[in-house]
N, C-alpha and C positions, 0 to 999 in steps of 0.2 A: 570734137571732144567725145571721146569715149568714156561712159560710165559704167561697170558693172557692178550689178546690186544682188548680191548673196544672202540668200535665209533658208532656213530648213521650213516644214509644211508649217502654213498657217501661220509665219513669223511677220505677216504684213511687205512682204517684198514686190509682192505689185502693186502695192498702194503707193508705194514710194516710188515707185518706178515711172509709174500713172504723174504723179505727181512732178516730178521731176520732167518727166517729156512735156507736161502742160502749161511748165517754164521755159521751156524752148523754144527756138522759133518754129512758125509755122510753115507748111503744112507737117503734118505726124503723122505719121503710117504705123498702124501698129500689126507687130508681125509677129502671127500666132502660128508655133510649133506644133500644137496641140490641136488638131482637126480633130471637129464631132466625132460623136461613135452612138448611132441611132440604139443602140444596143446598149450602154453604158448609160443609167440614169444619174448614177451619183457625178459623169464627169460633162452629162450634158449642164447637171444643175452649177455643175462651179463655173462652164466658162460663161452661161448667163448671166451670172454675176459680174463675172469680166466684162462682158459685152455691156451693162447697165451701168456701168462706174465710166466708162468711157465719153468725152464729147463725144454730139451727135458731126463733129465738124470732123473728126479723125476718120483716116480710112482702115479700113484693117483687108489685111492680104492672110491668108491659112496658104503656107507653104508647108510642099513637100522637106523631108532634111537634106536633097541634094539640090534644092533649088535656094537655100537659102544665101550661099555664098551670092550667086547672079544676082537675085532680088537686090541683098544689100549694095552693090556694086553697079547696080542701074537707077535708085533710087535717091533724089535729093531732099531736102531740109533734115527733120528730126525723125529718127526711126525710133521706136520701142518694138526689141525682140524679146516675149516671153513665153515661152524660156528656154534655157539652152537644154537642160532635162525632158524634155519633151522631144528636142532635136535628135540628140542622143537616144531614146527611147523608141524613137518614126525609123530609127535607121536602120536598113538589114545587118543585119548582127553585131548592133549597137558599134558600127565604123563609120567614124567621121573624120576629114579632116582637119584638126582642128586649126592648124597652119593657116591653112587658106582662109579660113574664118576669121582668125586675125588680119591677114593681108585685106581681106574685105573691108572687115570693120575699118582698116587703119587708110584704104584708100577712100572712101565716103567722103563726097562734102555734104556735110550736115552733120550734126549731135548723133552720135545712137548710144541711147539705156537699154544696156541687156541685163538681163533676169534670168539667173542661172540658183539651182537648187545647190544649198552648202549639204553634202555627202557624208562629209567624215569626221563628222561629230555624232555619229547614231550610231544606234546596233547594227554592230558586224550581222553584213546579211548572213544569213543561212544557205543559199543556193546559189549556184557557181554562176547564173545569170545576173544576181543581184551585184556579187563580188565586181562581175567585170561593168554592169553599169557602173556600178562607185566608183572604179579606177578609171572609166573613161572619163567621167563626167567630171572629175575629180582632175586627170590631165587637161581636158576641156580648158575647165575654171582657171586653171594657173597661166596656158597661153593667153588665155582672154586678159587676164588680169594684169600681164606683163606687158600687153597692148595698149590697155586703159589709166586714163588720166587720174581717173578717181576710180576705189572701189570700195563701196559700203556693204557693210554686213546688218543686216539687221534680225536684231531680234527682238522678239513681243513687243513687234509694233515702233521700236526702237533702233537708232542707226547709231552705227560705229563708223568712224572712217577709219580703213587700213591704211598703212602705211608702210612701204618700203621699208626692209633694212636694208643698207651698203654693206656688201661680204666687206671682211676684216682683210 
């Protein structure tokens, strides 16, 4: 089963995420996009949080973004990948596959909850870096989502489930 869980900053979508893998079976790998940065104090403070909200029974793997497809595709029970923004983000010139990311996710045996930032509901960025993260991450979200069994949006701490429409 594939979940993906969509929120813009601070909307609680790794607590859900968190939550939802520690409903799964075990073991649960949780796989972080988002490698320290000894220089960056506000991003070492958030992923200590991350890392303190976790059982001490989960493992966590810090992948590169070209090693994430193989990771998922070697690995068995319940993954949690947060998040695909950060993927996106790690990447040289914000190029990912996102194809293959789906084929990964979609060959897995085991659950994986991926955690992906919702983009295009904020202010149009101002610089042409911004633009093209939004629209990768933004193409990103929609393969993942056309993958995935469920996909929830949350906001202020709060879930929606999406739903498909059927073209007319």
């Amino acid at each position: 089963m594939i979940t993906l869980v969509l929120g813009g900053a601070r909307s609680g979508k790794s607590a859900v995420a968190e939550a939802l893998a520690a409903e799964s079976p075990a073991p649960v790998i949780y796989v972080a996009t988002t490698t320290t940065d000894p220089a960056d104090d506000d991003l070492q403070e958030r992923i200590a949080r991350h890392r303190a909200r976790r059982p001490a029974a989960w493992a966590t793997l810090e992948v590169a973004p070209a090693s994430l497809g193989p990771v998922l595709r070697t690995t068995t029970g319940t993954v949690l990948v947060d998040s695909l923004g950060g993927w996106v983000a790690g990447a040289a010139d914000l190029t990912v596959d996102a194809h293959s990311l789906g084929d990964a996710l979609a060959a897995r045996q085991g659950d994986s909850v991926v955690v992906s930032e919702e983009v295009g509901m904020g202010v149009h960025p101002s610089t042409a870096v911004g633009r093209r993260f939004r629209d990768v991450l933004g193409e990103v979200n929609q393969v993942v989502a056309a993958r995935a069994d469920d996909v929830l949006l949350v906001v202020a701490g709060r879930v929606l489930r999406l739903h498909e429409i059927s073209p007319r």
